[in-house]
C-alpha positions in Angstrom: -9.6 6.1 18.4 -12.7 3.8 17.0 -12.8 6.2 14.1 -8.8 5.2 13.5 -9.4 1.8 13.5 -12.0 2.0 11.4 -10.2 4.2 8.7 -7.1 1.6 9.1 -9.6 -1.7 8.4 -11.1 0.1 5.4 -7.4 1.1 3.8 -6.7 -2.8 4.1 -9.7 -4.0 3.0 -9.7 -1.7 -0.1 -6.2 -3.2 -0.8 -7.0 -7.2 -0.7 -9.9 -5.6 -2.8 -7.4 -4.5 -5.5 -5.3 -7.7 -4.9 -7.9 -9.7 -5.1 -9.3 -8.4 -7.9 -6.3 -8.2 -9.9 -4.9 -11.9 -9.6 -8.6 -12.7 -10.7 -8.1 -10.9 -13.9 -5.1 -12.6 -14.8 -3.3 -16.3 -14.5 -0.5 -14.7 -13.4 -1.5 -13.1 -10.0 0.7 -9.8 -9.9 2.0 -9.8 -13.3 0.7 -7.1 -16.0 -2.8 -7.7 -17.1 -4.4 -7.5 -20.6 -7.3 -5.2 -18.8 -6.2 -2.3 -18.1 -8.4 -0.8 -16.1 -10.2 -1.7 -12.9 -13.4 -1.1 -11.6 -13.3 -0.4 -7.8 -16.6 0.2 -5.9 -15.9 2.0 -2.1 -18.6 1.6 0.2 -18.2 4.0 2.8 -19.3 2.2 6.4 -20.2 4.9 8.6 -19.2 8.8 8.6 -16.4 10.0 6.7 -16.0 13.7 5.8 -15.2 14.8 2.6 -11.5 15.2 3.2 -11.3 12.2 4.9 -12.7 10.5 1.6 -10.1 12.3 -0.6 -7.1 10.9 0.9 -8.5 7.4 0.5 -9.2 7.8 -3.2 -6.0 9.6 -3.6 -4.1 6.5 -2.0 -5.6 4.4 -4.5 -5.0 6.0 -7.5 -1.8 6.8 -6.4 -1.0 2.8 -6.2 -0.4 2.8 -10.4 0.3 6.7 -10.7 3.6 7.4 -13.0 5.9 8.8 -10.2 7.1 12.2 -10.4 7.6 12.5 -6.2 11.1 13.2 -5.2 11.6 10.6 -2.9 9.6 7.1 -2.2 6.1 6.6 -3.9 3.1 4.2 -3.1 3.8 3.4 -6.6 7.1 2.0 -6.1 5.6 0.6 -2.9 2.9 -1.2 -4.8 5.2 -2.3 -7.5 6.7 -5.2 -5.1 3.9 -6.8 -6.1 5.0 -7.8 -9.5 7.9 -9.6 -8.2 5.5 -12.4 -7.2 4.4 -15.2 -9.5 1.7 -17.8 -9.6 3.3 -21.1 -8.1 1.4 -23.6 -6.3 -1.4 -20.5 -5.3 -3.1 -18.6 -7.8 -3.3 -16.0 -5.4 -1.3 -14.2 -3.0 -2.9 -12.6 -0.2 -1.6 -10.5 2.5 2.2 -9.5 1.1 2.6 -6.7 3.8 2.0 -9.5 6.5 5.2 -10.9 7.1 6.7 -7.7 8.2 4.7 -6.6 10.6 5.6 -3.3 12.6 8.5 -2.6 9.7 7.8 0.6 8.3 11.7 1.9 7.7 15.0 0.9 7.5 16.7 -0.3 10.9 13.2 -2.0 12.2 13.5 -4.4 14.8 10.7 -5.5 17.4 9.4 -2.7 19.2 11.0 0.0 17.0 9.4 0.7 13.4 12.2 2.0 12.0 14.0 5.1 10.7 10.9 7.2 8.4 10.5 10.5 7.6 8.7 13.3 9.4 6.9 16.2 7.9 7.7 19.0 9.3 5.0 21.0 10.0 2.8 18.2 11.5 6.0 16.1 12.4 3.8 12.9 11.3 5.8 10.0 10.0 5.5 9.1 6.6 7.6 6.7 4.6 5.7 7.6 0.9 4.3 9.9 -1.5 1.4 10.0 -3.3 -0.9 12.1 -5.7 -1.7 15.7 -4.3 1.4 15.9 -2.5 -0.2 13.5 0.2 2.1 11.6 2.7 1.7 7.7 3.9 3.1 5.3 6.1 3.1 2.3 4.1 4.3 -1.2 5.8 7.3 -2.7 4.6 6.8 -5.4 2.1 8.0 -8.9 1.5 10.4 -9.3 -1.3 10.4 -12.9 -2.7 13.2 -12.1 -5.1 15.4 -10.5 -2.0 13.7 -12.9 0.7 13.7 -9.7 2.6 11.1 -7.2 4.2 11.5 -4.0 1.9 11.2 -0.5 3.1 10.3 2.4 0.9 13.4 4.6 3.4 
């Protein structure tokens, strides 16, 4: 259960990593860049197999992978992020925050909503990535909708 946690606090941190690092790059926090490419260092805190490692890197550079999944991407996911502008703050932390628990369409306190569900594990997953690999991305605030958005 420690090990889940663990795994959980890395993905986020990796992501306010990228965040971070790309509304430094740029005056306009989630709007294209004129670098193109990133640099992102992973250190690894504590044991992680080689699998384990894989699915991690495959999330990432499935965040700006050209989408050929049929169905929802962590591309498209990730893409929400260009809706938002500089404004007052140069940068915008956290985008995932205000819907917390959302994960499909229908959520409501206490019920994450409708997702999908693999079925031979019968995991929920709500995206695709690279290598056929299936997440369950939060919903994400929409400033242009003022919504949460869901991927399903």
């Amino acid at each position: 259960m420690a090990y889940t946690y663990r795994l959980a606090a890395l993905l986020v941190l990796l992501t306010a990593t990228v965040v971070f690092s790309s509304a430094m790059m740029d005056e306009q926090p989630f709007r294209p860049s004129s670098i193109n490419n990133i640099s992102l260092n992973i250190v690894w805190y504590g044991k992680f197999t080689p699998i384990q490692r894989a699915v991690i890197v495959d999330f990432i550079r499935s965040l700006n992978s050209p989408s050929d999944a049929k169905g929802p991407s962590v591309a498209s996911w990730w893409k929400t992020t260009e809706k938002y502008k500089g404004g007052a703050s140069k940068i915008v932390l956290e985008p995932a925050s205000f819907c917390v628990d959302r994960f499909g369409s229908g959520a409501y306190p206490g019920y994450p909503g409708r997702v999908l569900v693999d079925k031979t594990t019968g995991a929920s997953y709500n995206a695709l990535g690279l290598a056929g690999r299936k997440y369950l991305l939060p919903a994400m605030w929409d400033p242009q909708a003022a919504e949460c958005r869901t991927l399903v």
